[in-house]
C-alpha positions in Angstrom: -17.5 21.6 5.2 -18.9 19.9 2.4 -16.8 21.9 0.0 -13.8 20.8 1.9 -14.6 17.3 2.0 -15.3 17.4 -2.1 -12.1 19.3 -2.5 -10.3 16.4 -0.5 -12.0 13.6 -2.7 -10.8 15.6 -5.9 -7.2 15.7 -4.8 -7.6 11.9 -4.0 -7.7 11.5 -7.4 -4.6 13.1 -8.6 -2.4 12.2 -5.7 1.3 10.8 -6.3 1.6 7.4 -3.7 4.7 6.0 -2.4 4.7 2.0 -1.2 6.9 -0.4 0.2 5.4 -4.1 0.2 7.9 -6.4 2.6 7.3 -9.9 2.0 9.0 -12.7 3.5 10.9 -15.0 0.7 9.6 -16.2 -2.4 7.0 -18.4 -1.7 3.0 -18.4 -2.6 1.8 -16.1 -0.4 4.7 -13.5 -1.3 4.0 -13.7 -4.6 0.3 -13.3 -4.6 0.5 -10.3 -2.4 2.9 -8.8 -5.3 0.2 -9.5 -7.5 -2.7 -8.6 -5.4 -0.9 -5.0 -4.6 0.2 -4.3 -8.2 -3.1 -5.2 -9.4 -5.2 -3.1 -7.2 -2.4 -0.3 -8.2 -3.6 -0.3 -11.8 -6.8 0.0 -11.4 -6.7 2.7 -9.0 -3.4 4.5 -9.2 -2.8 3.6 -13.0 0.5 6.1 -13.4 0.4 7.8 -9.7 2.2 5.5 -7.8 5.9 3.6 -7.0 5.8 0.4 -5.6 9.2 -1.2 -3.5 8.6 -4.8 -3.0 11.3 -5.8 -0.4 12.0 -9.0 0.7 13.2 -9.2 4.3 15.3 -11.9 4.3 17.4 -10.3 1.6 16.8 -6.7 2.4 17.1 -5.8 6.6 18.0 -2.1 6.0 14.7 -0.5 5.3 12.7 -2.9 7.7 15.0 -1.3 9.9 13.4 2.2 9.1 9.9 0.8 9.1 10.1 -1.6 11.8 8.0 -4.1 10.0 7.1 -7.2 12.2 5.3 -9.4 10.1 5.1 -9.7 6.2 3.1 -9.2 3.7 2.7 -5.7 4.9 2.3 -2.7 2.5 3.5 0.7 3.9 1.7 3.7 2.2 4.6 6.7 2.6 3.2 9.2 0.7 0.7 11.2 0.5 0.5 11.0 4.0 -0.6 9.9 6.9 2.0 7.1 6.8 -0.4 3.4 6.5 0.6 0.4 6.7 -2.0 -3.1 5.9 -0.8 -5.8 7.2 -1.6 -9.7 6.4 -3.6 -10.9 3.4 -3.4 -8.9 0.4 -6.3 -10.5 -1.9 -8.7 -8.7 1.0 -9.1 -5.7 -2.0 -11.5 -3.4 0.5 -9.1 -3.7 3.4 -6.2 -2.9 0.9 -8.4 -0.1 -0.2 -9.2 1.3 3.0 -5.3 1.1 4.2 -4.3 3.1 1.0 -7.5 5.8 1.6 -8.8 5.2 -1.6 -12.0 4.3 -0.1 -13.6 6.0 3.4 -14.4 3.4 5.9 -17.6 2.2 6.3 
């Protein structure tokens, strides 16, 4: 079990992530969750990950697929499970958590 859970951990480190960040306009707290996001990104996914920022008053096609009801939320697609962390992005451990970088406590 242990050797499981350390093999997990290791492949933590290498996996490839997929986000969508819908924000609502471009307005202070859009923008700060875009920086938020891209800087916890680089320090923890520096190379290993896309990030979509999509604004839903220009873009209602994908929050069509995602069905996202308030904004800022981040979506993590892949790997999976599928994540989503809604609300205030400058909360780093709850952003952490949302993306499994970090086990909850």
């Amino acid at each position: 079990m242990t050797a499981e859970f350390e093999a997990a951990l290791e492949k933590r480190k290498t996996d490839y992530y997929v986000l969508r960040l819908y924000i609502a306009g471009n307005n202070p707290r859009s923008q700060a969750a875009v920086e938020n996001v891209k800087m916890i990104c680089e320090e923890y996914l520096k190379e290993r990950y896309e990030l979509e920022v999509i604004d839903i008053y220009q873009d209602r096609t994908k929050n069509l697929v995602d069905l996202v009801l308030a904004a800022p939320t981040l979506i993590k697609r892949l790997p999976l499970p599928l994540r989503r962390v809604i609300g205030d992005m400058s909360r780093k451990e709850k952003v952490l958590i949302g993306l499994d970088l970090v086990s909850r406590s």
